[in-house]
C-alpha positions as CSV (number, residue, x, y, z in Angstrom):
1,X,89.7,81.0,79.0
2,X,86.2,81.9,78.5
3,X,86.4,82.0,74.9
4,X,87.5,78.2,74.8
5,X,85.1,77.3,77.3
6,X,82.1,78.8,75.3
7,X,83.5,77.0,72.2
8,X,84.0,73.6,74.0
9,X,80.3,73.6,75.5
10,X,78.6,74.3,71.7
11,X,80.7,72.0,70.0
12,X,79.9,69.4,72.4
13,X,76.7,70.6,72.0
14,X,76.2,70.1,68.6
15,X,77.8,66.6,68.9
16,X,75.2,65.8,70.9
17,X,73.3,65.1,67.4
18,X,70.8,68.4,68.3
19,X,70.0,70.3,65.3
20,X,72.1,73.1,64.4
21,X,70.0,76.1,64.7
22,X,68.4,74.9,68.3
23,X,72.2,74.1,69.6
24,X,73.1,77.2,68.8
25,X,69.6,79.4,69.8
26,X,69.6,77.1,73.0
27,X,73.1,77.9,74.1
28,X,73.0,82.0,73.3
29,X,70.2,82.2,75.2
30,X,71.2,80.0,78.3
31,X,74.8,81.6,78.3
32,X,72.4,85.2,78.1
33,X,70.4,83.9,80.8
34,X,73.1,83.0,83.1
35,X,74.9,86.4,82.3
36,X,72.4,88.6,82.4
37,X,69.6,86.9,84.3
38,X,67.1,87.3,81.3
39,X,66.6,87.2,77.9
40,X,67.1,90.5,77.4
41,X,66.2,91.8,73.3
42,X,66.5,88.4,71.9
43,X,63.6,88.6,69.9
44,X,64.4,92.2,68.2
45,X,68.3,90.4,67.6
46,X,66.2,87.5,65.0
47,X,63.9,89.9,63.8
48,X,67.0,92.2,62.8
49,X,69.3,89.3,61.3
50,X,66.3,87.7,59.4
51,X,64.3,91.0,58.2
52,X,67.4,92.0,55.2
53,X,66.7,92.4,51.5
54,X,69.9,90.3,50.7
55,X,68.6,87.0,52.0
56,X,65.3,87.1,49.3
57,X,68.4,85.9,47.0
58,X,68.5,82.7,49.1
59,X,64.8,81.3,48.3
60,X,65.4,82.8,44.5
61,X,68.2,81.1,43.9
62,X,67.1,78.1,45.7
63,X,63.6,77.7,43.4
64,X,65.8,78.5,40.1
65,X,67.9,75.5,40.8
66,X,65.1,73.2,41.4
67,X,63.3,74.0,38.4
68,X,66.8,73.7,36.2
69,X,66.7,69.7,38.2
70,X,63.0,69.2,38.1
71,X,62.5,70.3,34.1
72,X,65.7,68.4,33.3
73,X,67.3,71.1,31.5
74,X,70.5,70.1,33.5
75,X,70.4,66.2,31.1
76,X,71.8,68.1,28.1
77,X,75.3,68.8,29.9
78,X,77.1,65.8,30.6
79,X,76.4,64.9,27.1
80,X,77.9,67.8,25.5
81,X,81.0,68.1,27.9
82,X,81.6,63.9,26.8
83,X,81.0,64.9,22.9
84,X,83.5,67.6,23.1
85,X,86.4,65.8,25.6
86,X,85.7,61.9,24.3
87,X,89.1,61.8,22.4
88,X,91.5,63.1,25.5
89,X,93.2,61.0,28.3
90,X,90.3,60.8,31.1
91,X,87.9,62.5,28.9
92,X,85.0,61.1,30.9
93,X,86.5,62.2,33.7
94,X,87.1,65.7,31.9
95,X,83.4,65.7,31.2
96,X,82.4,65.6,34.5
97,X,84.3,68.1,35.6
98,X,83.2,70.4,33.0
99,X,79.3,69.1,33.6
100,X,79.8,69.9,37.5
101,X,81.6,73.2,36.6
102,X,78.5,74.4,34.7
103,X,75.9,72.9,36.9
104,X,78.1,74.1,39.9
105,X,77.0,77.8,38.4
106,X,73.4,76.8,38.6
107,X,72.6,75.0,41.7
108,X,74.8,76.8,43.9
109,X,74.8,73.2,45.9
110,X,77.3,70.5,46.4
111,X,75.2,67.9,47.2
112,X,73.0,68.7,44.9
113,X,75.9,68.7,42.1
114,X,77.1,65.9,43.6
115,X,73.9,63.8,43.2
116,X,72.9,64.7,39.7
117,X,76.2,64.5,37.6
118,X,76.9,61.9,39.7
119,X,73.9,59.8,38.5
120,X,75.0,60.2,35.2
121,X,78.7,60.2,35.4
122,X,79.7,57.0,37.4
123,X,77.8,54.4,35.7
124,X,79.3,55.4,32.7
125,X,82.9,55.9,34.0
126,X,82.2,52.3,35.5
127,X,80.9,51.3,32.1
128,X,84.5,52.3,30.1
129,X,86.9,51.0,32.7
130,X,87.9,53.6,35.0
131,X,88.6,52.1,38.7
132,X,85.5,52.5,41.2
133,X,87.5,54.5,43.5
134,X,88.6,56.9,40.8
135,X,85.3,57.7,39.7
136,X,84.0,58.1,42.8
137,X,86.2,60.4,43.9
138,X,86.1,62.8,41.1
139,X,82.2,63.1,40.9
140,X,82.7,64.0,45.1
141,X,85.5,66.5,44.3
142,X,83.5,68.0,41.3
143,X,80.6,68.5,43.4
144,X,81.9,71.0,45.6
145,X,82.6,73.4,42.8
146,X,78.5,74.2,43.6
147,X,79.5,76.3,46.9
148,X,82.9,78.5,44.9
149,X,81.8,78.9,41.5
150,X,78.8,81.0,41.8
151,X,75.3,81.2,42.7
152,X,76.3,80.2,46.3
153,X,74.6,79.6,49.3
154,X,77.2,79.9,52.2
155,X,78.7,83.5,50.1
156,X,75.3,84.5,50.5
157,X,75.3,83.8,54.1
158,X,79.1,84.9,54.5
159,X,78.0,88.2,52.8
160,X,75.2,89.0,55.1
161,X,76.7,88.1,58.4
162,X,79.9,90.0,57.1
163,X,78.3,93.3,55.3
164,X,80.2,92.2,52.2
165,X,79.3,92.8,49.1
166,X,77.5,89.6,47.4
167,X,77.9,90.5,43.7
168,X,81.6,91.0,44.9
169,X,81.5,87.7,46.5
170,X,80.3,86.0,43.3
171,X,82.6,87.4,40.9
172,X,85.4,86.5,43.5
173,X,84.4,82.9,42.9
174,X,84.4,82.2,39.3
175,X,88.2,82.8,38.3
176,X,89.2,80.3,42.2
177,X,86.1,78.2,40.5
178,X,87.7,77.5,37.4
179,X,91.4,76.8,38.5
180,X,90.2,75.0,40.7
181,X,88.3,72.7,38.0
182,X,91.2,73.0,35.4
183,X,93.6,71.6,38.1
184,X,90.6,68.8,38.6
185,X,91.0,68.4,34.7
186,X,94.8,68.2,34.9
187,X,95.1,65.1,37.7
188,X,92.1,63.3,35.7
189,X,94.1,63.6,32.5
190,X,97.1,62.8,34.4
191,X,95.7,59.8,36.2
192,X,94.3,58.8,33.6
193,X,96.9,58.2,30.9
194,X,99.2,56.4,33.3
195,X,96.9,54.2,35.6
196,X,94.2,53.8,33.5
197,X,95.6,53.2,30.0
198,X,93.0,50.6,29.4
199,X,90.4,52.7,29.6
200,X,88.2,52.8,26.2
201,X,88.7,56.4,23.9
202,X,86.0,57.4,21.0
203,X,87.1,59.1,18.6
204,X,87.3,63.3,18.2
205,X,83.6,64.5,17.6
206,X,83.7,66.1,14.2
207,X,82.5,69.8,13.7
208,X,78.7,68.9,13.0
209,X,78.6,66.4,16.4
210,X,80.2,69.7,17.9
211,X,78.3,72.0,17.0
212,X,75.0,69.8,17.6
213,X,76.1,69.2,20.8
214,X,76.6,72.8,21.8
215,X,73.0,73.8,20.0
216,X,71.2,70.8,22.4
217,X,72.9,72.4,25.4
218,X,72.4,76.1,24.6
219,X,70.0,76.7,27.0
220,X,71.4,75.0,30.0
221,X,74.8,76.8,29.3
222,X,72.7,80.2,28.7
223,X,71.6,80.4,32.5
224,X,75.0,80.9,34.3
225,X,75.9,83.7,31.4
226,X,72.6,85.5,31.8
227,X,73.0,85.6,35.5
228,X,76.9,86.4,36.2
229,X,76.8,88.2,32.9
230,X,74.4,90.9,34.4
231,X,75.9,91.2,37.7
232,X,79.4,91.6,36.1
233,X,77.5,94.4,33.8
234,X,76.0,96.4,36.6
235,X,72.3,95.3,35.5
236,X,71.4,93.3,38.1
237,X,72.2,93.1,41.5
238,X,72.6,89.8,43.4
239,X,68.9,89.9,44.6
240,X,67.5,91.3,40.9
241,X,70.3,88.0,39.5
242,X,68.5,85.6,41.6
243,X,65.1,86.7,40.5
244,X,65.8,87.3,36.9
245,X,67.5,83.6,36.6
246,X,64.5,81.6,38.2
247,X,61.6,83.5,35.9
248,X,64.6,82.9,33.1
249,X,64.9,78.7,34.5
250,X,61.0,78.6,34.8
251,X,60.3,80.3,30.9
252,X,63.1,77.8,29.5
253,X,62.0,74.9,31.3
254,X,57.9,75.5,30.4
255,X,58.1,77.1,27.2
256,X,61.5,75.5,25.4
257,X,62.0,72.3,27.0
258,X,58.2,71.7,27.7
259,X,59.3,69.5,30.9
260,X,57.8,71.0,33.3
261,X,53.9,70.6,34.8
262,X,52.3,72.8,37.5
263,X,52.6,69.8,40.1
264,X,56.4,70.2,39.4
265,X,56.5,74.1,39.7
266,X,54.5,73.6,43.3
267,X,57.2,71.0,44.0
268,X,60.5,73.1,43.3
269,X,58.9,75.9,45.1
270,X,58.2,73.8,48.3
271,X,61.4,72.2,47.8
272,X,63.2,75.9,48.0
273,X,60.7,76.8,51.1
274,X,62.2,73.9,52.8
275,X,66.3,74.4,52.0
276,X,65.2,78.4,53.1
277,X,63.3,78.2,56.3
278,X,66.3,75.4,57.1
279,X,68.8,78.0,56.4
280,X,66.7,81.1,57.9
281,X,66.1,78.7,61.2
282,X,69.9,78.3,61.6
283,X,70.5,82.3,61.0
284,X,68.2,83.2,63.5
285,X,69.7,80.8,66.1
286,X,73.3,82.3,65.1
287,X,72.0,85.3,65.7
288,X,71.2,84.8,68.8
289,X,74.9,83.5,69.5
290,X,76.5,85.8,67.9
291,X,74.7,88.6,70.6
292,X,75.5,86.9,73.3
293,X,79.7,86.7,72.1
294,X,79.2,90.2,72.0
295,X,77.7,90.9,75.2
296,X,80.7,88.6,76.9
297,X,83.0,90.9,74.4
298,X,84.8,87.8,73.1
299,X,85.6,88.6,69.4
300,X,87.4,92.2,71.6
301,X,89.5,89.9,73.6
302,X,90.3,87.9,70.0
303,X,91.1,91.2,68.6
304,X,93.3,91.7,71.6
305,X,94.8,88.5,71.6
306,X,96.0,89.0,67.9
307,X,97.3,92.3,69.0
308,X,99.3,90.9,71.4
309,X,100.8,87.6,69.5
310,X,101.9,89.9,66.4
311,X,101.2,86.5,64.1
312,X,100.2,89.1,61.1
313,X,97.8,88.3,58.4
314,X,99.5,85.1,57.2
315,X,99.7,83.6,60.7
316,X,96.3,84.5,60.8
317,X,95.0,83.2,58.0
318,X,96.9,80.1,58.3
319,X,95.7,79.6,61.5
320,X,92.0,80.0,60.8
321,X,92.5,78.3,58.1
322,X,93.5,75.3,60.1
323,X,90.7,75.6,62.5
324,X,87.8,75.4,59.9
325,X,89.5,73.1,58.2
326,X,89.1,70.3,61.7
327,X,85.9,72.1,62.5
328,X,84.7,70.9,58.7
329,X,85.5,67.5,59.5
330,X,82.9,67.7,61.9
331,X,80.2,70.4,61.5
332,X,78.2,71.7,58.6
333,X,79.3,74.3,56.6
334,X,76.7,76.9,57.5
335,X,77.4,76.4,60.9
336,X,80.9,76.9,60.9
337,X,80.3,80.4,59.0
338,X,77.7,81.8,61.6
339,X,79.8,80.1,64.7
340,X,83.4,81.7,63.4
341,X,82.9,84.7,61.5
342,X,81.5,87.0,63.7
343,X,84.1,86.1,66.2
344,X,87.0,86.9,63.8
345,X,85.4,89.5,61.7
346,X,87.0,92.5,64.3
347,X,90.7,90.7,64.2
348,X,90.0,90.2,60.4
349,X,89.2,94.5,60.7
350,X,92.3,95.4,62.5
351,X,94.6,92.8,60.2
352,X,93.4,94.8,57.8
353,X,92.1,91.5,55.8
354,X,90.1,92.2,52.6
355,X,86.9,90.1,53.6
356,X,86.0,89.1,49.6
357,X,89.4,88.1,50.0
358,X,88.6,85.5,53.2
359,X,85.7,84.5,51.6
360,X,87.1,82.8,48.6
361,X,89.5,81.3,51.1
362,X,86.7,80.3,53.8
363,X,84.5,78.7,50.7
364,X,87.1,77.0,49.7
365,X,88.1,75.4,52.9
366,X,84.3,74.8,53.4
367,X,84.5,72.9,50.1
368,X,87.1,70.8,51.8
369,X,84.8,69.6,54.4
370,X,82.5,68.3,51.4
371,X,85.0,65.5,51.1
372,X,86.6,65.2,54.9
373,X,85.5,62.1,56.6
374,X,83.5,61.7,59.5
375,X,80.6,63.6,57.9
376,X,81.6,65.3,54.4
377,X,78.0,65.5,52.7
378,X,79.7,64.9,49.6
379,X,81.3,61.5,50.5
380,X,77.5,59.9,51.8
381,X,76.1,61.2,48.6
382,X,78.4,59.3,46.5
383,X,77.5,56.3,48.6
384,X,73.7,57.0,48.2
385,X,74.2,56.7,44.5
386,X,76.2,53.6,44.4
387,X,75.5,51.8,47.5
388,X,79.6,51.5,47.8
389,X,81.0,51.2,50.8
390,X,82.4,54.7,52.3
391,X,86.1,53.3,52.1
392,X,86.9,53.8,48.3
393,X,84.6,56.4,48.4
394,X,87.0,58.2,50.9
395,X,90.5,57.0,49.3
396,X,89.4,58.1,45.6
397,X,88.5,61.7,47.0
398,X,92.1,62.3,49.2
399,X,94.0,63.2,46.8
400,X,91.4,65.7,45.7
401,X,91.5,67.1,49.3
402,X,95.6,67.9,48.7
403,X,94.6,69.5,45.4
404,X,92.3,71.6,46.9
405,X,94.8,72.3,50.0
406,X,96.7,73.6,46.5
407,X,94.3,75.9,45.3
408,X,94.0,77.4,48.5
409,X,97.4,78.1,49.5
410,X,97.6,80.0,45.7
411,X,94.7,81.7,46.3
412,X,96.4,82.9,49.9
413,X,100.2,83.8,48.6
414,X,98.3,85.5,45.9
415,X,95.5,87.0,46.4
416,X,94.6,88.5,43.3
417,X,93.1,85.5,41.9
418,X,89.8,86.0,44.0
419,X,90.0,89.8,43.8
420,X,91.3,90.6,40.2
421,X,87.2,90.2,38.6
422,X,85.0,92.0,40.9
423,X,88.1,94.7,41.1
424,X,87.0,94.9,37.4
425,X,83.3,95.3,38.0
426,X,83.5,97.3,40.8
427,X,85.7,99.8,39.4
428,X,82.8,100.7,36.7
């Protein structure tokens, strides 16, 4: 009973409109006051959740991402993905996909994905015929490929709050990443070639436009390789990937491209302060939740409570699955990780539950909420850009959400599709 009621009260809480990481510093430390009659260590709890080497990734992988937006080294992509997919059945569509894929593995942000294929892709989806809610739907779907294919934000988080290996977390992502973007590529295709038939095709780009088109993009397409690349080889780690890739974004974008001023370097590195300190803020005030959960021993009476049911890791899984899944509908993604996973990581212990494992499948869900009306990010950024109203906007993205439903319940019934790559690297 006390584990509902502590829920109920945050969540109404935080549907109260108050800002994540005060809901959630606020409550800790009322429920700590009312428990304990002070406020005990709270201080030494933040200092000890914020002062970790893992989260300098966070800021690093932040400022590279704004300098690949800011110097416009991220233009080159669509382009190439069109020259390369014009001749196929929904190959605008396909070249979004494959432009949101790449940038996905650069910004590490849906939104941000979201916003800058999309600013590129619908007009000219819009321009060849393809149906509003169609296009719509496919830029919102694509952009959530920025939180599973790494960098990502939330596995950073995940990683720290869990002890699980970030680099392992990474490489867990790419292989759910991309069949998750080739089943993307499939329905488009699909779609496509039987509702959309009047939809204009060019012809196939010949090996020069190919190649030209690849040479233009080089750079852009270099990034994500240089980063994974060296965490896959055991040269970097995720900290050393994060730091390596911005000075790597920052030479390209100053040196190659020739894009970018010192104004615009001050700007991306505010711009990452900002995300940072929002994303530090709401750590800290989950840390100070999470201390108090313990002190009132609730994940123990979870673990107990599993014990006792006997639902095994599938019923498990399947339920918290279903849980986050409702709680995205309403709640951002970061708080859903720092509310839930300390809770569950002790049951996820005793199941026996690899935790790379859950979090491919917690991303994934967390991707879901994206696109999840009342508040997925993904479906007001779409209406940012083209001023639609949200109801297209929503119907063009469902049958994204089943899709991704799909990929989930594969990556679940087998879950060697997360683990097979960083079994590979960390078996070096």
């Amino acid at each position: 009973m006390s584990i509902a009621l502590t829920f109920l009260g945050l969540l109404l809480l935080l549907f109260t409109g108050l800002p994540i990481f005060a809901g959630l510093g606020l409550f800790g430390a009322a429920l700590l006051a009312v428990t304990q009659g002070d406020l005990g260590s709270v201080t030494e709890v933040i200092f000890g959740e914020l002062n970790r080497y893992l989260l300098v990734a966070i800021p690093l992988f932040a400022f590279m991402a704004q300098v690949m937006i800011r110097g416009r080294i991220v233009d080159d992509l669509y382009g190439t993905a069109y020259t390369l997919t014009r001749h196929l059945p929904g190959g605008l569509g396909i070249a979004t996909i494959a432009a949101c894929t790449i940038f996905a593995a650069i910004s590490g942000s849906s939104v941000a994905t979201a916003l800058t294929i999309g600013a590129v892709a619908i007009p000219q989806m819009l321009r060849y015929g393809y149906d509003p809610k169609a296009a719509y739907g496919l830029v919102a779907a694509g952009g959530t490929l920025g939180i599973l294919i790494p960098p990502s934000g939330p596995m950073v988080l995940y990683g720290v709050v869990t002890d699980t290996s970030i680099g392992g977390l990474f490489m867990a992502g790419v292989v759910p990443g991309l069949l998750m973007a080739a089943v993307f590529t499939t329905w488009s295709m699909v779609h496509t070639a039987f509702t959309h038939r009047h939809v204009a095709r060019e012809p196939r780009a010949t090996r020069r436009e190919a190649l030209a088109a690849l040479r233009q993009s080089l750079w852009a397409l270099s990034l994500p390789v240089f980063v994974l690349g060296g965490m896959y080889a055991g040269v970097f780690t995720a900290t050393e990937a994060a730091a390596a890739g911005a000075w790597l974004a920052l030479l390209v974008a100053v040196f190659v491209y020739r894009s970018l001023g010192l104004r615009d370097v001050w700007d991306a590195a505010v711009d990452a302060c900002r995300i940072s300190a929002m994303l530090f803020m709401i750590l800290a005030g989950a840390s100070v939740f999470g201390h108090v959960l313990t002190k009132l021993r609730i994940p123990q009476q979870i673990v107990e409570t599993v014990v006792a049911t006997d639902i095994g890791v599938t019923g498990f899984l399947i339920v918290m699955m279903a849980l986050i899944f409702v709680l995205g509908m309403f709640l951002e993604s970061i708080a859903i990780i720092l509310i839930t996973t300390p809770v569950i990581l002790p049951a996820m212990q005793h199941l026996g539950i690899n935790q790379v494992w859950y979090g491919v499948l917690l991303v994934i869900n967390l991707e879901l909420a994206q696109i999840t009306p009342p508040v997925g990010m993904n479906l007001f950024t779409i209406k940012a850009i083209t001023r639609s109203p949200l109801g297209p906007i929503v119907r063009g993205s469902a049958p994204y959400v089943v899709l991704m439903i799909l990929v989930m319940a594969l990556v679940m019934a087998w879950p060697q599709i997360a683990l097979w790559l960083p079994g590979t690297m960390l078996g070096r």
